[in-house]
C-alpha positions as CSV (number, residue, x, y, z in Angstrom):
1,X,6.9,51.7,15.3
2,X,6.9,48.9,17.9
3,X,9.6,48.0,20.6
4,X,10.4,44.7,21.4
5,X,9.8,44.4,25.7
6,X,10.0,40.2,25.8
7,X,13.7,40.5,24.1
8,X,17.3,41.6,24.7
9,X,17.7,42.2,21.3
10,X,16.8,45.7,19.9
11,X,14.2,45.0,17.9
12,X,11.6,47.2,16.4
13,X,8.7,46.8,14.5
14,X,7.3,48.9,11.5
15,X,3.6,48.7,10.2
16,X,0.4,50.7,8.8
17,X,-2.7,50.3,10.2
18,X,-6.1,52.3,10.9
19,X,-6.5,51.1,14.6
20,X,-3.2,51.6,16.3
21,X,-4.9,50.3,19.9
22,X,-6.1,46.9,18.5
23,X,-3.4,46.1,16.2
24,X,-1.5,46.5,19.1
25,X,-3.4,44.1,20.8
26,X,-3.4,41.7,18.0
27,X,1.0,41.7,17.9
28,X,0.7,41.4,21.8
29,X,-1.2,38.6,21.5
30,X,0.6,36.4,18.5
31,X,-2.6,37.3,16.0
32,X,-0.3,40.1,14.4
33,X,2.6,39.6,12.0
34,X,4.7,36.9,12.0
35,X,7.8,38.6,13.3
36,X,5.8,40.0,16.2
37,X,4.6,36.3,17.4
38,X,6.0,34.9,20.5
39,X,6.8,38.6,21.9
40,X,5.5,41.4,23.9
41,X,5.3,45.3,22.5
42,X,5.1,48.7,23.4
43,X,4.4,51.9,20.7
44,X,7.4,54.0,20.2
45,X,6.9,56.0,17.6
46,X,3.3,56.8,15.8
47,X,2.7,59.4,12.6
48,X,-0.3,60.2,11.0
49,X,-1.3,61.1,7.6
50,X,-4.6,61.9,5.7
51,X,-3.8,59.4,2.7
52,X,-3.2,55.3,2.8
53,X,-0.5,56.1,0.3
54,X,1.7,58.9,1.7
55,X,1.3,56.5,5.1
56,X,2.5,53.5,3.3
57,X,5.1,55.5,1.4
58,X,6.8,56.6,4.9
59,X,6.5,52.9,6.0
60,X,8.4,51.9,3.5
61,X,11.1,54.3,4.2
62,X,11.0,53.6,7.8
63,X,11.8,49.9,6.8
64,X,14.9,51.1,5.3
65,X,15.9,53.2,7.5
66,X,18.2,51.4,10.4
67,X,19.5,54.6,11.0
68,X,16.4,56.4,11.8
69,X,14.8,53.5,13.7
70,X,17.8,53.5,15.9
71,X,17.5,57.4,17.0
72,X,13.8,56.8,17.4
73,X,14.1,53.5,19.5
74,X,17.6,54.9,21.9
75,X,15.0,58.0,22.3
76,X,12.4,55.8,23.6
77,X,12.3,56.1,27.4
């Protein structure tokens, strides 16, 4: 899960990847998502998992989460 650094907002960001380091340097530099264009980021939260599917599963449950994504960004220090 990404942090928002460029925004007053709390925003967060949730995504799979294999290569945490250059996707991250893809968002940081408006190649990544949409939503992550125009912004800066910082990791917050990482999880690994030995299948693409149970990873994309607990993506998807991030997503939909607000509740969790709030405890894991207010945790963030």
């Amino acid at each position: 899960m990404l942090k928002c650094i460029s925004s007053d907002k709390k925003r967060t960001y949730v995504g799979y990847t294999k290569n945490l380091k250059n996707r991250l340097i893809k968002h940081n530099s408006s190649k990544g998502a949409k939503y992550t264009k125009s912004n800066k980021w910082v990791i917050i939260y990482k999880k690994k998992f030995l299948s693409k599917s149970k990873a994309m599963s607990y993506e998807y449950n991030l997503k939909h989460d607000r509740k969790k994504r709030l405890r894991i960004y207010n945790n963030y220090k």
